[in-house]
Each structure stands twice: as structure tokens, then as C-alpha cells.
N, CA, C and O atoms as a CHARMM CRD file, in Angstrom:
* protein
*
  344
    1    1 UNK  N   -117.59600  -6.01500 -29.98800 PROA 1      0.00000
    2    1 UNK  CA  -118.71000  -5.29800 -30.59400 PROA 1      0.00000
    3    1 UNK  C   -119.55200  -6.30100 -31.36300 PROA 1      0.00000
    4    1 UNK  O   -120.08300  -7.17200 -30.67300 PROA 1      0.00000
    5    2 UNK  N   -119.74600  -6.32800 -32.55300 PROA 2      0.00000
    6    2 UNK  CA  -120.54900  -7.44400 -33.47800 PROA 2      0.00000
    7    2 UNK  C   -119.58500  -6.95000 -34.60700 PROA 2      0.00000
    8    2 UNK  O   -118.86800  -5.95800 -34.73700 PROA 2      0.00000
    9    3 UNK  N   -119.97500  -8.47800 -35.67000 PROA 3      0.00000
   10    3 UNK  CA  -119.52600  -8.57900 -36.90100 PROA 3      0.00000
   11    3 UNK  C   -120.31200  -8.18100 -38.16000 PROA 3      0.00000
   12    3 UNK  O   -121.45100  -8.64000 -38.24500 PROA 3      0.00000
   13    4 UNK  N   -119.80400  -7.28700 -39.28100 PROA 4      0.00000
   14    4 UNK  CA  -120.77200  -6.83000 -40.12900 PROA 4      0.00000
   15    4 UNK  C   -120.23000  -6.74800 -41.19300 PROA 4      0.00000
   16    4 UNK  O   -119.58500  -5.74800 -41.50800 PROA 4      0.00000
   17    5 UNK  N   -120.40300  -7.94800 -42.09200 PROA 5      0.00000
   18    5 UNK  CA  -119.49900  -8.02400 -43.35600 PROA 5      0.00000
   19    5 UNK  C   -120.02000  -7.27300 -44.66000 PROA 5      0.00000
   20    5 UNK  O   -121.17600  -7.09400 -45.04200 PROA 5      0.00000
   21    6 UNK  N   -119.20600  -7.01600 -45.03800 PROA 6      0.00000
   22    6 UNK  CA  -119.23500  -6.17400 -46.29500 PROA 6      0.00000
   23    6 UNK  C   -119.16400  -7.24500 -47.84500 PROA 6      0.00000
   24    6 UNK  O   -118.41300  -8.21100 -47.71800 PROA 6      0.00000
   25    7 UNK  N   -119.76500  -7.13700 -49.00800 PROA 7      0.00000
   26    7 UNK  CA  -119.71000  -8.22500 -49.57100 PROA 7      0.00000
   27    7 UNK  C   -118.61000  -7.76700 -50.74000 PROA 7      0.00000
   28    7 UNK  O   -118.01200  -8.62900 -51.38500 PROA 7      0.00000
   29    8 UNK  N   -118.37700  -6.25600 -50.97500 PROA 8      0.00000
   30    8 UNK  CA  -117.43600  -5.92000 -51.89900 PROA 8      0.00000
   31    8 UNK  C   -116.50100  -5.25700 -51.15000 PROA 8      0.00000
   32    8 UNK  O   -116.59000  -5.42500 -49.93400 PROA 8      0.00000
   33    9 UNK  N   -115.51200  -4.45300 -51.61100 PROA 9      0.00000
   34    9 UNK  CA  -114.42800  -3.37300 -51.35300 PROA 9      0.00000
   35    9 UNK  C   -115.16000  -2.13900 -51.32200 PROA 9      0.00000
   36    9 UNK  O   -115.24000  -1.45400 -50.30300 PROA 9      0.00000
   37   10 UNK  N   -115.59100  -1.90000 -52.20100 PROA 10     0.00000
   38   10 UNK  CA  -117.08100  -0.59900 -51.94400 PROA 10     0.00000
   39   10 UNK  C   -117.84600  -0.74700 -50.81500 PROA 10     0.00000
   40   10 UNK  O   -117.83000   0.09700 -49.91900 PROA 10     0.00000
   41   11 UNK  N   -118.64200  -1.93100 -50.76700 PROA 11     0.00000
   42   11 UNK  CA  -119.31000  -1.97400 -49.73300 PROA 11     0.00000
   43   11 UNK  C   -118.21200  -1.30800 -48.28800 PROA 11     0.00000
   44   11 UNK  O   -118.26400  -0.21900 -47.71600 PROA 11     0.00000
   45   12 UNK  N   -117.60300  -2.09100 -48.14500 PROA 12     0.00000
   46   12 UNK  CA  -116.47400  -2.02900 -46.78600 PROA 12     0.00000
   47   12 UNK  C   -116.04000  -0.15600 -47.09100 PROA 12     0.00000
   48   12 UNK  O   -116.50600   0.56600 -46.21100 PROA 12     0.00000
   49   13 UNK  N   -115.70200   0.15900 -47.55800 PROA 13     0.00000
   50   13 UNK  CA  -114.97100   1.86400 -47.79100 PROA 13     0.00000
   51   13 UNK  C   -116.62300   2.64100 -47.88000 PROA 13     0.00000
   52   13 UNK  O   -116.66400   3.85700 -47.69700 PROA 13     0.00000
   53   14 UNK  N   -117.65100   2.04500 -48.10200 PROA 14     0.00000
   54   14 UNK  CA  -119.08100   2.79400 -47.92000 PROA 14     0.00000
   55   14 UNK  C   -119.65300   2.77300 -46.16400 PROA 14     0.00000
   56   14 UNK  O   -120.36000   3.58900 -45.57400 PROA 14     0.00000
   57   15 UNK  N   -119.12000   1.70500 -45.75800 PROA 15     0.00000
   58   15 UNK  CA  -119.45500   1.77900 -44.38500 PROA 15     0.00000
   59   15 UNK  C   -118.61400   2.13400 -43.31200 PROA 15     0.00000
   60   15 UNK  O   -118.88500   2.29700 -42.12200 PROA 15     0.00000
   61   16 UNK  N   -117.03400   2.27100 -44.22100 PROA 16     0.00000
   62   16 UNK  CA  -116.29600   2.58900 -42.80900 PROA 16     0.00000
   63   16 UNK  C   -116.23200   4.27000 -43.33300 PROA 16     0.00000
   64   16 UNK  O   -115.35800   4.98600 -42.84300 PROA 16     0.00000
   65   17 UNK  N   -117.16600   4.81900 -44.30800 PROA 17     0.00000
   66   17 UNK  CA  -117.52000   6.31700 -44.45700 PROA 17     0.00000
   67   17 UNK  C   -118.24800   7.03400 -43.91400 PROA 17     0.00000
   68   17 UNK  O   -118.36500   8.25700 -43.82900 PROA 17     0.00000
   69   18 UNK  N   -118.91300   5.91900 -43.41400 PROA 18     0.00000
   70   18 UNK  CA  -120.34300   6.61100 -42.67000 PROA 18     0.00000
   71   18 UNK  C   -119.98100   6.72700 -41.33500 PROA 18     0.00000
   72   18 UNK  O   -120.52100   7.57700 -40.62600 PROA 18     0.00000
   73   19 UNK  N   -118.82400   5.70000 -40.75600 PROA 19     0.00000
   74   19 UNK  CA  -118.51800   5.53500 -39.44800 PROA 19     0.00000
   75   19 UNK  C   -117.90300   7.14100 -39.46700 PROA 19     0.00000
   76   19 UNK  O   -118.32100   8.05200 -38.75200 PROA 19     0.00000
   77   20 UNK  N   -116.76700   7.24100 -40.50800 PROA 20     0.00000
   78   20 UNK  CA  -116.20900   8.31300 -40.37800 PROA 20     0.00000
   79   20 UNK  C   -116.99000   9.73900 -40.96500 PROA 20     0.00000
   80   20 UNK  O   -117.17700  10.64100 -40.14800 PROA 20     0.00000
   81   21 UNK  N   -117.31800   9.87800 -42.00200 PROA 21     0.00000
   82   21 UNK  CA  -118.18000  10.84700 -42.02800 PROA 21     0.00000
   83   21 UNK  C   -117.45600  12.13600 -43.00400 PROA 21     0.00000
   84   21 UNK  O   -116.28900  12.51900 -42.92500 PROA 21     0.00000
   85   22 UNK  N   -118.45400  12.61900 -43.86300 PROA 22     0.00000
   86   22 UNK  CA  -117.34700  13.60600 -44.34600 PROA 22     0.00000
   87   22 UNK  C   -116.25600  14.62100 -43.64600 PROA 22     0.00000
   88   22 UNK  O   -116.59900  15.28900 -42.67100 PROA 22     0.00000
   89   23 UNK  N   -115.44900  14.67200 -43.97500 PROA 23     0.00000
   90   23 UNK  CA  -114.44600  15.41000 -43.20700 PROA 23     0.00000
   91   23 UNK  C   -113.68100  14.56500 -41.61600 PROA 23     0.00000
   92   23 UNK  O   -112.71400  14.95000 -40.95900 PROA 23     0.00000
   93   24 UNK  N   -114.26400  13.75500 -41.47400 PROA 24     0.00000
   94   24 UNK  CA  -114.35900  13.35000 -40.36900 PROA 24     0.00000
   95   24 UNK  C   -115.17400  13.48500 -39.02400 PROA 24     0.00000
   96   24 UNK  O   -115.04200  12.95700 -37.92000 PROA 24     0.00000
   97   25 UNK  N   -116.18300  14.51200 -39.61100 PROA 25     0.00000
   98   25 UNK  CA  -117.03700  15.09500 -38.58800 PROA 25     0.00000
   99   25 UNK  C   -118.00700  14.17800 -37.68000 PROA 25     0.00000
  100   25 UNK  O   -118.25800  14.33900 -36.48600 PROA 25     0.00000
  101   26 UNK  N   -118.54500  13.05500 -38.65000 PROA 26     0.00000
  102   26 UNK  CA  -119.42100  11.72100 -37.78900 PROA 26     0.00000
  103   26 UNK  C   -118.19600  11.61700 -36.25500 PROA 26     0.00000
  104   26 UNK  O   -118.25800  12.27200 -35.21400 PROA 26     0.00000
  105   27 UNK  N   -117.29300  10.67600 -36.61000 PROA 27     0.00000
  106   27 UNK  CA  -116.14000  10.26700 -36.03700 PROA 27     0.00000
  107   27 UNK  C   -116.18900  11.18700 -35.08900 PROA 27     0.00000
  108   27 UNK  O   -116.81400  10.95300 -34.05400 PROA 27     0.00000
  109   28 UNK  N   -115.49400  12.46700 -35.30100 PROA 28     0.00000
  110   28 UNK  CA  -115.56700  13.70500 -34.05400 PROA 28     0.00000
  111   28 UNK  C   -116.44400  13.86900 -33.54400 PROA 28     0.00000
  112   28 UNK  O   -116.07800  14.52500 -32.56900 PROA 28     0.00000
  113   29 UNK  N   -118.01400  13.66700 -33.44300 PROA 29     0.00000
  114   29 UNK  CA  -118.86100  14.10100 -33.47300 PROA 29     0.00000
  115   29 UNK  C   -119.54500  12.89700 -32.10300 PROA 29     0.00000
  116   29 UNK  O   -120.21300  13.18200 -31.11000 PROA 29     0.00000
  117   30 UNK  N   -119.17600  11.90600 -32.45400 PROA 30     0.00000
  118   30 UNK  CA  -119.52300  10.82500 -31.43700 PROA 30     0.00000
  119   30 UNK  C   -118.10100  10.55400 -30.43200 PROA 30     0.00000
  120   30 UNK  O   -118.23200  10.01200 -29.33400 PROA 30     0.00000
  121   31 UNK  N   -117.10600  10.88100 -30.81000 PROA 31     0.00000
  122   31 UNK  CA  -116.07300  11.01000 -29.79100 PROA 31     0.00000
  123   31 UNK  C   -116.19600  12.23400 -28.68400 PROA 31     0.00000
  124   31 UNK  O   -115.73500  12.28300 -27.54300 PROA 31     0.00000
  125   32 UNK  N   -116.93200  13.14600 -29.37200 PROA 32     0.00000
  126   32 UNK  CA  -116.89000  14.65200 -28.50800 PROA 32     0.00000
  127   32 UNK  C   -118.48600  14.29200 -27.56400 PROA 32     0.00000
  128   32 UNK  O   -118.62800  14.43800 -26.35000 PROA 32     0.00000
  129   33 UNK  N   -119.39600  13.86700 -28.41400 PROA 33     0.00000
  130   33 UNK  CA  -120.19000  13.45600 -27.12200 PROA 33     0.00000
  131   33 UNK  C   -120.26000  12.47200 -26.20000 PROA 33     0.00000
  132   33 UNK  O   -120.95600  12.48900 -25.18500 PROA 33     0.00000
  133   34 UNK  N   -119.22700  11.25500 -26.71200 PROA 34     0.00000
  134   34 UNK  CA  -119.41700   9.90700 -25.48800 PROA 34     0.00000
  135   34 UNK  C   -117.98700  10.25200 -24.92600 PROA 34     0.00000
  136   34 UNK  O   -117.58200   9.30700 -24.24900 PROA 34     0.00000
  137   35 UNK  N   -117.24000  11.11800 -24.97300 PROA 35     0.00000
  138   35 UNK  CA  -115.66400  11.61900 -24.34100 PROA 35     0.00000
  139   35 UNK  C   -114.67700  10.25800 -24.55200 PROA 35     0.00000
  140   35 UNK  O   -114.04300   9.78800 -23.60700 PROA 35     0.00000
  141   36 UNK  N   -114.62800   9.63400 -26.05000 PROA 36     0.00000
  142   36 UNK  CA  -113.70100   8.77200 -26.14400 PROA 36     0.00000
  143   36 UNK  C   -112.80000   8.87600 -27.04400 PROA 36     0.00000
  144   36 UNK  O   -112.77300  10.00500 -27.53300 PROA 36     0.00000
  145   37 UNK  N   -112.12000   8.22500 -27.42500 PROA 37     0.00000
  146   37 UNK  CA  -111.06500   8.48300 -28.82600 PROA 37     0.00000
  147   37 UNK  C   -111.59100   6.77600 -29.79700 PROA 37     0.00000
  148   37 UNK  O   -111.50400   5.64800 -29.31100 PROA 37     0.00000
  149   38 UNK  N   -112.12600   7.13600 -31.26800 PROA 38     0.00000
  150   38 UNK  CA  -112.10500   6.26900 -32.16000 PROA 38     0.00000
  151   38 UNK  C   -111.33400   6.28400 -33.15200 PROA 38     0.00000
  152   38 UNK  O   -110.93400   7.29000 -33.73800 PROA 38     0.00000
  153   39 UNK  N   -110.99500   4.76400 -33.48300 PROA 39     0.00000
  154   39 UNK  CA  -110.09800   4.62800 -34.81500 PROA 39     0.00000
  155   39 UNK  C   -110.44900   3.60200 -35.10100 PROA 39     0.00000
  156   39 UNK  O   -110.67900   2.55700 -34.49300 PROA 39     0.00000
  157   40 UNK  N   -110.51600   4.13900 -36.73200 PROA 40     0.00000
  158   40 UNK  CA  -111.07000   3.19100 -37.63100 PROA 40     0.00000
  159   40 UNK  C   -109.93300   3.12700 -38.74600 PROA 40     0.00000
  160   40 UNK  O   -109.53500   4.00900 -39.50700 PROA 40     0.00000
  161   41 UNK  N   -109.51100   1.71000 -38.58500 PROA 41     0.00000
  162   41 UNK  CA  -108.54000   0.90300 -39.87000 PROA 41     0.00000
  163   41 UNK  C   -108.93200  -0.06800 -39.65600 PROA 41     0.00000
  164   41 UNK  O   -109.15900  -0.74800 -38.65500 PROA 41     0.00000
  165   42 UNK  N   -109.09100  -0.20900 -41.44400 PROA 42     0.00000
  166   42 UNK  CA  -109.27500  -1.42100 -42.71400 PROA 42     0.00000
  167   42 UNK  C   -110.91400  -1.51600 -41.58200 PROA 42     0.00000
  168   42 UNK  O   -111.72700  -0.78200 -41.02100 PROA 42     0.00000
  169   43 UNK  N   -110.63800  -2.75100 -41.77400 PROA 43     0.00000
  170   43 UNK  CA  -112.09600  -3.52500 -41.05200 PROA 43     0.00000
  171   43 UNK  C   -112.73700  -3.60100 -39.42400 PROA 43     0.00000
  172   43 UNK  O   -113.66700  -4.15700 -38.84000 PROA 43     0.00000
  173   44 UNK  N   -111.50500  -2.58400 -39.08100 PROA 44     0.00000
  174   44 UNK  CA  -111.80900  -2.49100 -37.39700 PROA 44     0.00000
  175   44 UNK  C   -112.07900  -1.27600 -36.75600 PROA 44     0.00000
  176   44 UNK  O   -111.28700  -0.37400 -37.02600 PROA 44     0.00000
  177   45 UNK  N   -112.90800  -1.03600 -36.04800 PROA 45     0.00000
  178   45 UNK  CA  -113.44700  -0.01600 -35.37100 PROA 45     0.00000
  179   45 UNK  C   -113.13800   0.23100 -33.96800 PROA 45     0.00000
  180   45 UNK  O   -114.07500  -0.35300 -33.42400 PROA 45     0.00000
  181   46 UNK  N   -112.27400   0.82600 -32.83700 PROA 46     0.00000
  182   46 UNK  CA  -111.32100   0.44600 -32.02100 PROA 46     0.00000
  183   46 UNK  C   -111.90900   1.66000 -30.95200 PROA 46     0.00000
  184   46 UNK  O   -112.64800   2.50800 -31.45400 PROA 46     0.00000
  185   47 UNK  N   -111.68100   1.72800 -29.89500 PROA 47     0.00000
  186   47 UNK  CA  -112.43600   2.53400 -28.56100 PROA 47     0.00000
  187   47 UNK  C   -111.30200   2.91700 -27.78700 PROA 47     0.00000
  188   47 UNK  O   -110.40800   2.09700 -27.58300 PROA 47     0.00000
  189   48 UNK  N   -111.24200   4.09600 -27.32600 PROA 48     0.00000
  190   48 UNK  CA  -110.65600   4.01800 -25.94700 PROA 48     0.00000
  191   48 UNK  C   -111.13400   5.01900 -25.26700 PROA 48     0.00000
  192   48 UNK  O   -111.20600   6.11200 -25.82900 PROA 48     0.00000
  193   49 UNK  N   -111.66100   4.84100 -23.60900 PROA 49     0.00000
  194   49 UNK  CA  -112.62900   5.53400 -23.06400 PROA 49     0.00000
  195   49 UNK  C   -112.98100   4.98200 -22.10400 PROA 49     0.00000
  196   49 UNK  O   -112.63800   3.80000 -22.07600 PROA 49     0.00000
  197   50 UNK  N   -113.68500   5.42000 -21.04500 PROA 50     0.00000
  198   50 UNK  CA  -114.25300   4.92300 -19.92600 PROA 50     0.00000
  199   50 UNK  C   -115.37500   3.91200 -20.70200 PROA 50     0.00000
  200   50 UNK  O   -115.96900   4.12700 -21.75900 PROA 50     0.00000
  201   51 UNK  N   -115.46000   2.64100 -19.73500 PROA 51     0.00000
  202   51 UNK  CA  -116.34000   1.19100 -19.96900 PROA 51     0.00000
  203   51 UNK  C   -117.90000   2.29300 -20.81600 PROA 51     0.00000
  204   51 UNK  O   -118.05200   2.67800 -21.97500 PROA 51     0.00000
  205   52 UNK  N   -118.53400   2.41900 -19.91000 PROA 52     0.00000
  206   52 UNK  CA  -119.77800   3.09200 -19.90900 PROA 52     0.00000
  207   52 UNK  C   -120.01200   4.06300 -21.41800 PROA 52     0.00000
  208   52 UNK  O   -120.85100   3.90300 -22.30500 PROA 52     0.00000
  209   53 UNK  N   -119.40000   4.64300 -21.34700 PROA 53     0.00000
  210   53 UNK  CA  -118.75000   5.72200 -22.56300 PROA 53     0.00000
  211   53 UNK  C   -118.60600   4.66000 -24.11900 PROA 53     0.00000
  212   53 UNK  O   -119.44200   4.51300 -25.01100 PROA 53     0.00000
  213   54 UNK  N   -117.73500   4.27700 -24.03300 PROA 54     0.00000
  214   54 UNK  CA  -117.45400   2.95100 -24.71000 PROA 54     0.00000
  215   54 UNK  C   -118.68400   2.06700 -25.41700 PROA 54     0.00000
  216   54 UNK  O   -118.74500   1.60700 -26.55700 PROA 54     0.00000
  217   55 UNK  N   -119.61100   2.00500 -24.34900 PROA 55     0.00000
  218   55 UNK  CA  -120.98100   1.14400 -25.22800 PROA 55     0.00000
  219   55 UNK  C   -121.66900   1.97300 -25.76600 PROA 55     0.00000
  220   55 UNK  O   -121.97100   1.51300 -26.86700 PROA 55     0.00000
  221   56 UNK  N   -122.41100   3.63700 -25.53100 PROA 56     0.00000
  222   56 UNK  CA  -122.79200   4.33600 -25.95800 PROA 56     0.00000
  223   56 UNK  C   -121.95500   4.71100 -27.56900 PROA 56     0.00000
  224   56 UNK  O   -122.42300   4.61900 -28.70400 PROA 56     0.00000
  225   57 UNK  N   -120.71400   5.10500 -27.16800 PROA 57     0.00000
  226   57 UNK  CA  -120.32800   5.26900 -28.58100 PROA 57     0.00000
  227   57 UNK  C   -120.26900   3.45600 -29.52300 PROA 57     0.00000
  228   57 UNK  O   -120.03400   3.61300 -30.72100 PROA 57     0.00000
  229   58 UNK  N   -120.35400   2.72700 -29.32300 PROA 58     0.00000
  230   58 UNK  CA  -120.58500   0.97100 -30.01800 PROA 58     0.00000
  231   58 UNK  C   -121.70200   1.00600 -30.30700 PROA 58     0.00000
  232   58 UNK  O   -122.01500   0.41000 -31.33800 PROA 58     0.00000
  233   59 UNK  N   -122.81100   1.74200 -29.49600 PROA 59     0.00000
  234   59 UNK  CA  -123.83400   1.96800 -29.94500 PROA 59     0.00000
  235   59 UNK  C   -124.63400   2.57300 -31.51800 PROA 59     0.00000
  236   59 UNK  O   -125.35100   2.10500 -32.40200 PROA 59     0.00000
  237   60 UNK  N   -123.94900   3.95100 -31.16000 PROA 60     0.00000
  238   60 UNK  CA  -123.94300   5.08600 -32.23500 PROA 60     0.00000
  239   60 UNK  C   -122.73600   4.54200 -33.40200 PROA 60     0.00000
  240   60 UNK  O   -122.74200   5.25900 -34.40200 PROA 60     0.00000
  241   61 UNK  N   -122.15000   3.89400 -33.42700 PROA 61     0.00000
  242   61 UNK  CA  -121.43000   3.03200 -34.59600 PROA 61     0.00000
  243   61 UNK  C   -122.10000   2.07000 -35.29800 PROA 61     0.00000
  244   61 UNK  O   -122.10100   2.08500 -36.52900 PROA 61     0.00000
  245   62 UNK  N   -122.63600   1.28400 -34.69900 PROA 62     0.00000
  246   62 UNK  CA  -123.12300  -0.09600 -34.70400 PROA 62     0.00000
  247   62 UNK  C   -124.89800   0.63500 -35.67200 PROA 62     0.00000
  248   62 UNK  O   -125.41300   0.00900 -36.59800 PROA 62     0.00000
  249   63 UNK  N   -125.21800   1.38600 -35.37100 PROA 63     0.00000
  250   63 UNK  CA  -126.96700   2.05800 -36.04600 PROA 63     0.00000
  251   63 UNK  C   -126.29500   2.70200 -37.09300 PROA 63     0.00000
  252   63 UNK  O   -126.89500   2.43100 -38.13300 PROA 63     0.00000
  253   64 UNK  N   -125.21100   3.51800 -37.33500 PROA 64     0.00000
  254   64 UNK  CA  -124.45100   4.46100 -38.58000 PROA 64     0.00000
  255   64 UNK  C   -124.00200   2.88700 -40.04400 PROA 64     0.00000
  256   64 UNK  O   -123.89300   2.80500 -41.26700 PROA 64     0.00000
  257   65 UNK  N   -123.88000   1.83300 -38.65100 PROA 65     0.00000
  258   65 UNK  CA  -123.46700   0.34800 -40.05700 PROA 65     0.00000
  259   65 UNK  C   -124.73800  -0.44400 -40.33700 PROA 65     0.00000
  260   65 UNK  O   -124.76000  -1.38500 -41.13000 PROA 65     0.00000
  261   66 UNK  N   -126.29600   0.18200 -39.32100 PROA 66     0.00000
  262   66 UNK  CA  -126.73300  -0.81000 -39.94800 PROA 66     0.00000
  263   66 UNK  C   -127.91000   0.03700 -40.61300 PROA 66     0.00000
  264   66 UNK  O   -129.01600  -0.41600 -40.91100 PROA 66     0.00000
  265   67 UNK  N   -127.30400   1.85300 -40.85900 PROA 67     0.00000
  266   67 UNK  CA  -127.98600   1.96600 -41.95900 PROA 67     0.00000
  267   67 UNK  C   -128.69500   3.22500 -41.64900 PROA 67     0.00000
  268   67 UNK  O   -129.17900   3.74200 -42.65500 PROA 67     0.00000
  269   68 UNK  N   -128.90500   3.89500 -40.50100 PROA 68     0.00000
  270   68 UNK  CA  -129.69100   4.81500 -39.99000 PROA 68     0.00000
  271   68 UNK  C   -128.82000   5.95300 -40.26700 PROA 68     0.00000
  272   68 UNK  O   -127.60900   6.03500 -40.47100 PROA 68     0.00000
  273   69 UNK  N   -129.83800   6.87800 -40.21400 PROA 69     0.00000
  274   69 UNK  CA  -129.04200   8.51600 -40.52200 PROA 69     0.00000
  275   69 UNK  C   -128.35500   8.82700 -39.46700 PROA 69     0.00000
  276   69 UNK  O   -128.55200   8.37900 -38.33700 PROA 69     0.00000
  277   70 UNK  N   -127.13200   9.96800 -39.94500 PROA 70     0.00000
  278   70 UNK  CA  -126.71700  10.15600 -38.92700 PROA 70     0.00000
  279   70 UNK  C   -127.22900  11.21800 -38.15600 PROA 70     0.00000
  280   70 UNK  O   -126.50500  11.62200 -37.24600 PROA 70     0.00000
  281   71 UNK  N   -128.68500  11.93200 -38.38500 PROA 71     0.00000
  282   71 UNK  CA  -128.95400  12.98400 -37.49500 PROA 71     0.00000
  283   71 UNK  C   -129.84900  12.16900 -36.09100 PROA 71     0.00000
  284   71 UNK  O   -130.15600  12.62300 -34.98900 PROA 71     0.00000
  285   72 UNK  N   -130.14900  10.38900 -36.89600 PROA 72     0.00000
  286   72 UNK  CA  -130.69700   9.53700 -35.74100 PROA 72     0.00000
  287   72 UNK  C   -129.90600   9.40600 -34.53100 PROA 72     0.00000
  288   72 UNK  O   -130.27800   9.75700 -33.41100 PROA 72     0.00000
  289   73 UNK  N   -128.82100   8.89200 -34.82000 PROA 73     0.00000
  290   73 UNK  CA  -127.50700   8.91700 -34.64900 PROA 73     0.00000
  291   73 UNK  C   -127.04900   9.86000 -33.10400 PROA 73     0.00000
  292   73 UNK  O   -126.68500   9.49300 -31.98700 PROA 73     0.00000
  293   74 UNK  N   -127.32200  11.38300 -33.81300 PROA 74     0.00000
  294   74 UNK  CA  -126.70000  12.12400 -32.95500 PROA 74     0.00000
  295   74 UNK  C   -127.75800  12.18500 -31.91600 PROA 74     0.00000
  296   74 UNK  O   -127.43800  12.11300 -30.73000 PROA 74     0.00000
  297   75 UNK  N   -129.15300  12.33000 -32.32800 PROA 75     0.00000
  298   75 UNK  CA  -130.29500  12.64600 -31.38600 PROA 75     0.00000
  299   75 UNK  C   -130.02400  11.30200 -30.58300 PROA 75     0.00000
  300   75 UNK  O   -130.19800  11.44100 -29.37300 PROA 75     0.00000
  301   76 UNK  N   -129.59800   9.90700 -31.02800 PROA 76     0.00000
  302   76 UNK  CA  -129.73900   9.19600 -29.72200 PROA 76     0.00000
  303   76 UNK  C   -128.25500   9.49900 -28.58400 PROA 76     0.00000
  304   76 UNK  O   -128.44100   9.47000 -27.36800 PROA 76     0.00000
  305   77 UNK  N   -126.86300   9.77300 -29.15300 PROA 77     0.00000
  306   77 UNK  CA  -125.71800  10.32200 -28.55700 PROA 77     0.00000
  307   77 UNK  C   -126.55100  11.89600 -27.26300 PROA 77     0.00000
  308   77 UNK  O   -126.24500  12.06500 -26.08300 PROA 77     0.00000
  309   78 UNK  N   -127.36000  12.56400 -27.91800 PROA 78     0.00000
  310   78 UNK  CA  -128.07600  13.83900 -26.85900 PROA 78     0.00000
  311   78 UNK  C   -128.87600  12.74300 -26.01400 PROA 78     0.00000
  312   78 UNK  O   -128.29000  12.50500 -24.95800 PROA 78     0.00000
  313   79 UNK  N   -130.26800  11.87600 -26.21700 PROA 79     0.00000
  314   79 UNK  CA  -130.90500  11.43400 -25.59000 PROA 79     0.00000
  315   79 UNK  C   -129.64000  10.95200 -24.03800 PROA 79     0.00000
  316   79 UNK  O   -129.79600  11.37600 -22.89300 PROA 79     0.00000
  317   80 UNK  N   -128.62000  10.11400 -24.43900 PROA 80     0.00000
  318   80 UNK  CA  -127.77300   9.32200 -23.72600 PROA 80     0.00000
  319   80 UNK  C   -126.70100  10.13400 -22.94300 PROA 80     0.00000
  320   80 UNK  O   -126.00000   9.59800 -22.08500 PROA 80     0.00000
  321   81 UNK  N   -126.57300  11.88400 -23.38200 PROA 81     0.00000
  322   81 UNK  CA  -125.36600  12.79100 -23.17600 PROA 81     0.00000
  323   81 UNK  C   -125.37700  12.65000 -21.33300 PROA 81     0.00000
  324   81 UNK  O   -124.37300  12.11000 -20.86900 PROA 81     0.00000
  325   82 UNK  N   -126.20600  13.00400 -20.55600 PROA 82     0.00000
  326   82 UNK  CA  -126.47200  12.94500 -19.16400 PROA 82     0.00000
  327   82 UNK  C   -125.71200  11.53800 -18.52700 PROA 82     0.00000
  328   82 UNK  O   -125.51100  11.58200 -17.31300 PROA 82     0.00000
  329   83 UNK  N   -125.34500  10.49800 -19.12900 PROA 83     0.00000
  330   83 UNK  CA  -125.25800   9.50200 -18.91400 PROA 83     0.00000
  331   83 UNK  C   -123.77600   8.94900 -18.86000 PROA 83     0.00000
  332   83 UNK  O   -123.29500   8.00600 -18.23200 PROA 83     0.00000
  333   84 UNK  N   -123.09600  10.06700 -19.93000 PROA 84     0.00000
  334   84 UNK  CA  -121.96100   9.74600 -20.09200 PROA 84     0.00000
  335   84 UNK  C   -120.75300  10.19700 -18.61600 PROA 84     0.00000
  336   84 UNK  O   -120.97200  11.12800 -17.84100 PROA 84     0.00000
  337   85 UNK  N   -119.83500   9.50000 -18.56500 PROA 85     0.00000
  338   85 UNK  CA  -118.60500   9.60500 -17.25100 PROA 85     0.00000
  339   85 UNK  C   -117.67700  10.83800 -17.98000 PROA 85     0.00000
  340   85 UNK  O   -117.15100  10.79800 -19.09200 PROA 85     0.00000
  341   86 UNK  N   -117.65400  11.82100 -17.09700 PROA 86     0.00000
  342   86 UNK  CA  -116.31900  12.98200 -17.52300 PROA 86     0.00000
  343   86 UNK  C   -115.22200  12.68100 -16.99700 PROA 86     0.00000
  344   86 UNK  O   -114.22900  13.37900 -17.19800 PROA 86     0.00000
């Protein structure tokens, strides 16, 4: 994927929040539309899923760390939904 350092302990638990999302709903939310399974521990963000599937959701991770909302987020996961492998 890419590297995206955090400069405190806050920082790092602020961004792996957004990955996850209150309740966990972000997280579910991009697993249920790119049909993959994510896990996120400490500093790593981890995939499993068809190839194709896989960059779409790296995608929608990768814009949630560098800062964009997550309703951007989901509208680009719909733009990309047609695209994804069942």
C-alpha cells in the first residue's frame, strides 16, 4: 500500500479511527462494498479479497488517512460498486 507516519500516539489512534470508524461502521462499510475482510492492528492495515477488490478498498483507506470525509469515501466505494468481483 503506501507509508503514512503518524508523528504522536494520538496522531496514530486518530487515524487508525477513521480507518475504523465509530462503532466500526467505516471498516464494515468498505468491506461490505469492495466484498473483502479488513484488519487493522497497531500500524498495519491488512486485506483479504479478490486482487481487484483489494485496490478499491486501499483506495478508500488510503483518502480516509489522507484526510477526506468519509461520506467522500463512500460516494467513491458507489462510483467503483459495478466494478467490484462477487
Amino acid at each position: 500500500m503506501c507509508c503514512l507516519s503518524a508523528d504522536t500516539s494520538n496522531s496514530q489512534e486518530r487515524l487508525k479511527g477513521r480507518v475504523i470508524g465509530r462503532d466500526g461502521e467505516a471498516r464494515e462499510h468498505i468491506e461490505k462494498m469492495t466484498q473483502t475482510e479488513i484488519s487493522v492492528y497497531g500500524k498495519t492495515v491488512g486485506f483479504i479479497g479478490y486482487v481487484q477488490n483489494i485496490e478499491i478498498a486501499q483506495e478508500a483507506v488510503k483518502m480516509l488517512l489522507n484526510g477526506r470525509e468519509h461520506s467522500t469515501v463512500y460516494d467513491y466505494l458507489e462510483r467503483n460498486h459495478l466494478s467490484i468481483r462477487r
